[in-house]
Steps between C-alpha positions, in 0.01 A plus 500: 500500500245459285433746170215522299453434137569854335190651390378517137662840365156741406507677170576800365296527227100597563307140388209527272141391507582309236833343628299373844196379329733275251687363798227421679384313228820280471391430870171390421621308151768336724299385826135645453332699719667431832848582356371836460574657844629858635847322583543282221425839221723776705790247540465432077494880414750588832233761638288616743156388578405900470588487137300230431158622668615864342502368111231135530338516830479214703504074364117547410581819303827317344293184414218737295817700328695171433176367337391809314873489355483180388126498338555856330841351335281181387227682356731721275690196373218478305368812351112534316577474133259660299430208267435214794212366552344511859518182564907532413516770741356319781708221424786716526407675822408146671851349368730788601297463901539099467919520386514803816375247744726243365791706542405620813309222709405748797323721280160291466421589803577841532328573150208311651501751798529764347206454206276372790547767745671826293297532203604857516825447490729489197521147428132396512416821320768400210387167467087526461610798308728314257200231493199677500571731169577148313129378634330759331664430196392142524097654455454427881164727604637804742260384780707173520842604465592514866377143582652411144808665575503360834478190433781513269749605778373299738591214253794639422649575859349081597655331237863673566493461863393147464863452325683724784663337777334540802606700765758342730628245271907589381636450159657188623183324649284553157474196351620426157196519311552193266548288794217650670258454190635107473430490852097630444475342196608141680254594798224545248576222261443285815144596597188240420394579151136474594515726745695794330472415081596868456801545704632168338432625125708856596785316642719548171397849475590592808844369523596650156257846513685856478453688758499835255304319215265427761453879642427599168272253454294620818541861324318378226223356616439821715510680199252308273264535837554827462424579152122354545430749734469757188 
């Protein structure tokens, strides 16, 4: 006679918010957003679905908490120091978001979402907050800091998700990116150069550009765009 596989023993001890929100995020950091699943979560923390909709909510409520977690942790890594400069301080904001998403590849879209369509919530509010104090320093006119400061975050939230992987792929189907920039730079390198003069004088850069070095670079020329508005 058959017997069934003996059932994951519950525990004892009442889980926290905190404790389901950090699992769920070794979900997402392990298989993105489809790892994350009702089954998958209560067999990690040996509970009840109950619990979890009692202390998160449901996965829509758990993705907004697991991204607010991460974000709010980011943006205190680096605190406002009273002698920066505001350009250092968006630098620093723009660099703790970019090394968040690198760390955790599923969060470029969910930070996406939730600037987009929750600019009341936490996260948006944090980030345009962090932001838009350091574009009034930089002499920006008050009737233009919310398209300024927009279009600093907008930049900002682009340029990181352009590095993310996308949604679907697994850890083991990314490409190595060496190979892949030999690969683009070949591809390129073999186009007329009467047609495309540009894209042939870039090859070299391409192949050997930082992907950091060159969001900072992007940050900058917001910046000095941004200054002439005064």
């Amino acid at each position: 006679m058959a017997t069934r596989p003996p059932s994951p023993q519950r525990r004892n001890q009442v889980l926290s918010r905190e404790q389901i929100i950090e699992t769920a995020i070794e979900l997402l950091d392990a298989g993105g957003e489809s790892a994350l699943t009702t089954r998958a979560l209560t067999q990690r923390l040996s509970t009840g679905s109950g619990a979890v909709y009692y202390r998160v909510g449901g996965r829509d409520e758990l993705l907004d908490a697991a991204t607010e977690t991460i974000v709010t942790a980011a943006l205190a890594a680096g605190p406002v120091q009273a002698s920066s400069s505001p350009e250092d301080e968006i630098r620093t904001v723009a660099l703790a978001l970019f090394d968040a998403i690198a760390e955790h590849q599923w969060l470029a879209t969910r930070l996406t979402l939730q600037v987009v369509r929750k600019p009341f919530a936490p996260v948006a509010v944090g980030i345009f907050e962090r932001i838009g104090r350091q574009v009034g320093a930089l002499g920006v006119p008050q009737t233009a800091w919310f398209d300024a400061a927009s279009t600093l975050v907008h930049f900002i939230l682009g340029a990181v998700s352009r590095n993310a992987r996308i949604e679907g792929d697994t850890p083991t189907a990314e490409p190595d990116r060496a190979q892949f920039l030999d690969a683009t730079a070949a591809a390129w390198q073999d186009l007329d150069p009467e047609d495309y003069p540009f894209m042939r004088a870039i090859v070299g850069q391409m192949n050997e550009h930082d992907d950091r070095e060159q969001f900072l670079t992007g940050i900058a020329v917001v910046l000095d765009g941004l200054t002439r508005l005064g």
